[in-house]
N, C-alpha and C positions, 0 to 999 in steps of 0.2 A: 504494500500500500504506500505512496507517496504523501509527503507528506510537505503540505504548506508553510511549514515553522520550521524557522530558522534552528540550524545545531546551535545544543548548548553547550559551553565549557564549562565543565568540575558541574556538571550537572547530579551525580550522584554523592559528590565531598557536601553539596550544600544542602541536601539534605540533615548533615549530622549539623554545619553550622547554624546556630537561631539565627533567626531571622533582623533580629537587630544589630547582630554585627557584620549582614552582609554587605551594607554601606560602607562601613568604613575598610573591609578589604578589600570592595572595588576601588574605592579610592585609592588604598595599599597599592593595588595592581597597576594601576595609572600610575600611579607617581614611580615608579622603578623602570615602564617606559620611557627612559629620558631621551631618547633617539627620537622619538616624535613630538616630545615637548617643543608648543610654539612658543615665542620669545615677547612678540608683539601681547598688549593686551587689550582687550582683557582677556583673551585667549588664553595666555600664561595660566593664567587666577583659575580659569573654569576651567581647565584641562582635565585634572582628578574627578570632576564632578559632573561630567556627563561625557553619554556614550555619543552623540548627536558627530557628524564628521565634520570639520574642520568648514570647509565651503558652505556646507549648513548652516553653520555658525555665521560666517563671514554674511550670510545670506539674511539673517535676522538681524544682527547689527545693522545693518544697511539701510534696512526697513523699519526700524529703531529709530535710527536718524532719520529718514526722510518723516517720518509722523511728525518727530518735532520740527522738522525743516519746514515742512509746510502748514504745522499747529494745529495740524487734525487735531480735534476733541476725544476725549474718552480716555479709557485705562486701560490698562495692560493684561489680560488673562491668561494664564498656561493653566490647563485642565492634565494632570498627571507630570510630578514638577519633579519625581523622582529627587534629584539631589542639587536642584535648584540651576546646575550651566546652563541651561537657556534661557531661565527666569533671567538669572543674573546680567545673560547680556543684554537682553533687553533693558531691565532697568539698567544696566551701563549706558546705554543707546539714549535711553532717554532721562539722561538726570537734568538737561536745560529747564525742560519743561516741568520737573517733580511730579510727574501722572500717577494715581494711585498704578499699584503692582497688584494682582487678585491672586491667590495660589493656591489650588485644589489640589488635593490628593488625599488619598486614603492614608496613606502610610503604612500599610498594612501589605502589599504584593497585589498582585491584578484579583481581580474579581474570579470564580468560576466561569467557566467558557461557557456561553450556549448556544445552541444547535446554529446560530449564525455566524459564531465564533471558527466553524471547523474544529480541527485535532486540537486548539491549545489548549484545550484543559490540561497538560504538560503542566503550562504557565503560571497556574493558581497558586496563588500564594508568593511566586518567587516577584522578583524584581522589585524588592521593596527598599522604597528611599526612605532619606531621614529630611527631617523639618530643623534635625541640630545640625546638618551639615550644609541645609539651606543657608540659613543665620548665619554658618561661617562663609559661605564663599558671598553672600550679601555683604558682612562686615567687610572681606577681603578688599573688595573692587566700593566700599564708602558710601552705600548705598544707604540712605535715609530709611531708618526702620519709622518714619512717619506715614512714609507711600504703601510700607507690605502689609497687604491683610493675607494672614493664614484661612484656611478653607479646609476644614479636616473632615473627611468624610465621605462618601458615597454620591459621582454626581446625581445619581435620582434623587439623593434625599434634597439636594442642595438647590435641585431646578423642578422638583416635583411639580412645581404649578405650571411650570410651560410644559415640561414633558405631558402633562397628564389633560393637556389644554388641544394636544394636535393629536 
């Protein structure tokens, strides 16, 4: 049977690790690649804290700036913030403007798969980020803890009214 989900690595070691120090060994892991560490920042800063590829990054920043560049209205939201590198460059991108930052996540690993999901129920449970390692690569890159609202939970419970609306 083929299967649509990406290989995992140390998919059977994380089993025995909890779940709350798998954050901080991916970080671990990151930061011992220092052959792909980039120099520029704030790419340096988020490097440890997200898996998102380099031109991705580059690709938010950009669009970061130009919201401020041209004073679009409104705030910032990342729905699954994992360990906060993309959050982060966003609010990098936009600290002219100080736009609230909105940051969902369970914190807890993905939700159970269902039947629209395909094979991942694999996934359940794992890829779970921290809200402390947020706060560190936010402090990292000087980012005003007055713009970040944390969002801890399940987005149904968090949009239940528009969800339950269409």
């Amino acid at each position: 049977m083929a299967t649509d989900t990406p290989a995992q690595n140390f998919r059977l070691l994380r089993k025995f690790i909890p779940s709350s120090l798998q954050p901080y060994l991916r970080g671990l892991r990151k930061r011992l690649q220092t052959s792909e560490r980039p120099t520029q920042e704030p790419f340096r800063t988020v490097f440890p804290y997200t898996q998102v590829h380099r031109f991705r990054q580059e690709n938010l920043l950009r669009i970061a700036r130009e919201i401020d560049d041209r004073a679009i209205p409104g705030a910032i939201v990342e729905c699954g913030v994992l360990d906060g590198g993309t959050a982060a460059i966003m609010a990098f991108g936009t600290k002219r403007s100080d736009r609230p930052l909105h940051l969902f996540d369970s914190w807890e690993g993905l939700p159970a798969a269902t039947e629209k999901d395909g094979d991942a129920e694999m996934w359940a449970g794992d890829v779970v980020g921290s809200p402390r390692r947020v706060a560190a690569v936010l402090r990292a890159l000087q980012i005003s803890f007055s713009r970040v609202n944390f969002h801890k939970g399940w987005l149904t419970r968090h949009f239940q009214k528009q969800i339950s609306t269409r």
